[in-house]
C-alpha positions in Angstrom: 80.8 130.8 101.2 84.7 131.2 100.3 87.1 129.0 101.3 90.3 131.0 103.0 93.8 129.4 103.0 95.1 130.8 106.5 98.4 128.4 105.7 100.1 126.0 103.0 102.5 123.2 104.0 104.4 121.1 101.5 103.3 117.6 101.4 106.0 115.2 99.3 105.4 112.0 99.5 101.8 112.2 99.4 99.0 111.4 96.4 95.9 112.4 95.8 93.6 109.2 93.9 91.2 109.4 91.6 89.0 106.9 90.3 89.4 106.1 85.9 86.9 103.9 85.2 87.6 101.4 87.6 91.0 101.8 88.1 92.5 104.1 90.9 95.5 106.2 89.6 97.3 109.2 92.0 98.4 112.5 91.1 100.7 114.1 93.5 99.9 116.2 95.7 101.8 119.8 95.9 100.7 120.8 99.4 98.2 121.0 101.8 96.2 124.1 102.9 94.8 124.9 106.1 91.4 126.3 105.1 88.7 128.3 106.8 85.4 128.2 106.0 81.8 129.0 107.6 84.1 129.8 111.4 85.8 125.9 110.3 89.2 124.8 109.6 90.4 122.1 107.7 92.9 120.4 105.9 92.8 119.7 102.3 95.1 118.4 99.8 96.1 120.9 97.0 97.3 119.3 93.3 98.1 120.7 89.9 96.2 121.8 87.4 97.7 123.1 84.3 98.9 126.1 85.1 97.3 126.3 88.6 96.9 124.7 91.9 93.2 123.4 93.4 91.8 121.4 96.0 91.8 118.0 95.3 88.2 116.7 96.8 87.1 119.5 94.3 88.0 117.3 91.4 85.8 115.0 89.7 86.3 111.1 90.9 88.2 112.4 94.1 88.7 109.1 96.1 91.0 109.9 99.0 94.3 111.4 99.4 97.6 109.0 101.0 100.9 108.3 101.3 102.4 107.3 97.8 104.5 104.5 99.3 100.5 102.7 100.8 99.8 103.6 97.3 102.1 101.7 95.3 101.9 98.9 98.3 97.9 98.5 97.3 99.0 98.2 93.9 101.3 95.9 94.1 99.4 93.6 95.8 96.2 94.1 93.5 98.5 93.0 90.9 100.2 90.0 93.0 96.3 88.6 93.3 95.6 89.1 89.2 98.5 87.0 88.8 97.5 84.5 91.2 93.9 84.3 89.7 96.0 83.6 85.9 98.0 81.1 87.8 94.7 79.0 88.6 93.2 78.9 86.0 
């Protein structure tokens, strides 16, 4: 079944993350589409590729999709405890 964008909304400040081999990295994400398929609506993320735009959760290693600012907050605290761990040892 095809998926139908009834609308698009800009979405700045928000990331879409991927896992890379064990390590989560974000791609930003241009907008969000409200999409209809099978008489149900949704909304899903939208980011670059290349030349074109696709749906997110579409891509390989799709992990979720937030805002960039709880995304660099996880990081920074993934790398507070790595130095931590160095610290101890």
């Amino acid at each position: 079944m095809q998926d139908n964008i009834i609308q698009i909304m800009p979405a700045p400040g928000w990331v879409a993350v991927f896992d890379e081999g064990g390590e989560e990295a974000a791609q930003a994400v241009v907008c969000f589409a409200l999409v209809e398929s099978a008489m149900k609506r949704e909304v899903r993320a939208m980011v670059a590729e290349g030349a074109q735009i696709g749906f997110a959760d579409a891509l390989p290693n799709f992990v979720r999709v937030e805002e960039l600012d709880a995304f660099e907050e996880d990081d920074e605290d993934e790398e507070q405890d790595e130095e931590e761990e160095e610290d101890e040892e």
